[in-house]
N, C-alpha and C positions, 0 to 999 in steps of 0.2 A: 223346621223348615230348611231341609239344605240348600233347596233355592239362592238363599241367598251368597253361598262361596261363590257357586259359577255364575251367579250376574256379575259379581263384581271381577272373575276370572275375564268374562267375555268384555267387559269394557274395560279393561286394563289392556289385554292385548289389543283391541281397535285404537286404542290412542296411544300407543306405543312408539318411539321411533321420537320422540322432542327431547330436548336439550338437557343437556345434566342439571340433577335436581340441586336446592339450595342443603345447606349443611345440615339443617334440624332435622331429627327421629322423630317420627311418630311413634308413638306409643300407644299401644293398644289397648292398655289399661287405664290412659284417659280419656274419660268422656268427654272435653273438650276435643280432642283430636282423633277420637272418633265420631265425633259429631259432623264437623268441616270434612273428614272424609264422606260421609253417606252422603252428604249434602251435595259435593261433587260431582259422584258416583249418580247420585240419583238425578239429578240436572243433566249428565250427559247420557244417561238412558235415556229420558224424554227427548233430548236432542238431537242423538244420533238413530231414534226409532227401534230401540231392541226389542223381544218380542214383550207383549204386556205382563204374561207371569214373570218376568225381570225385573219390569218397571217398577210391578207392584212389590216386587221383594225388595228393591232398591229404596222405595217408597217407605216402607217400613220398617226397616231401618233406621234411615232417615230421622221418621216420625218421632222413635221410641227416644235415638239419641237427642234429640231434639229438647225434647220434654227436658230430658236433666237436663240439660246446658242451660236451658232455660230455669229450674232450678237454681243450678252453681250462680246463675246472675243476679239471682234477689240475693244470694248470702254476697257473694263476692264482689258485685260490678259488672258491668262490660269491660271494662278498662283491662280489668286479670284476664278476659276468656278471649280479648283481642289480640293482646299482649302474645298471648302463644296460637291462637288461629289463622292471626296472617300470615306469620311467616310456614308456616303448615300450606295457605291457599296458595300462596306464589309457588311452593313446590310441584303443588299437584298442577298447576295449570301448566307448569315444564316440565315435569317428569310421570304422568300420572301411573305409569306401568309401574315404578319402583314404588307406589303404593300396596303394591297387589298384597305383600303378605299381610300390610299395618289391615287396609277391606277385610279378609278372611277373618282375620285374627277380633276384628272388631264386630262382624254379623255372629261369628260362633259364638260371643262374648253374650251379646243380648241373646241369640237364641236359649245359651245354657242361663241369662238370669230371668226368661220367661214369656220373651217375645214369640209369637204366633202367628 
C-alpha cells in the first residue's frame, strides 16, 4: 500500500510552518513512537478533511500500531509507553512537518511487516 507515504507526505506539509520541535528523535523502529505518530497523522486527516483513500491509509496505520502499543502495555505499563509518547506528542503538535521522514519510515515499516 504506498498510499500510505504521501498521506502522511500531504499532512506533513499542510501543517507545516509551527514552532521548533522539542529535542526527542523519533525513532522508527519503535512502536511506541510509531504509534503517537499515526495516531497524529490520522486525527489530523480526519480533521483537516484529506481525501478518504488518505484517511483510510492513515487510519491503518494507526490501527495496526495501535494493537502493539497496546501489547507493549500488558508486558510493560502505561507508565513506560507514556514515559516516551508525550514528550514525542508535544513535538508533533509544534513541529509536525519535522515528522515527515519518523511517518514514511514508520507506514513502510508496517507495510513490509504485513499491513494491507
Amino acid at each position: 500500500m504506498r498510499l500510505f507515504i504521501p498521506s502522511f507526505a500531504v499532512l506533513a506539509s499542510v501543517l507545516a510552518g509551527c514552532t521548533p520541535a522539542e529535542a526527542i528523535t523519533p525513532d522508527a523502529s519503535n512502536d511506541v513512537d510509531c504509534s503517537v505518530i499515526a495516531f497524529y497523522f490520522n486525527r489530523e486527516a480526519a480533521r483537516l478533511g484529506v481525501p478518504e483513500d488518505q484517511q483510510r491509509a492513515t487510519a491503518a496505520v494507526h490501527a495496526w500500531y495501535s494493537k502493539r502499543v497496546h501489547e507493549i502495555e500488558a508486558e510493560r505499563g502505561l507508565q513506560a509507553i507514556e514515559k516516551r509518547a508525550d514528550p514525542l506528542l508535544v513535538r508533533l503538535n509544534r513541529d509536525p512537518a519535522s515528522m515527515l521522514p519518523a511517518s514514511s519510515a514508520c507506514a513502510e515499516r508496517a507495510v513490509r511487516a504485513g499491513l494491507r
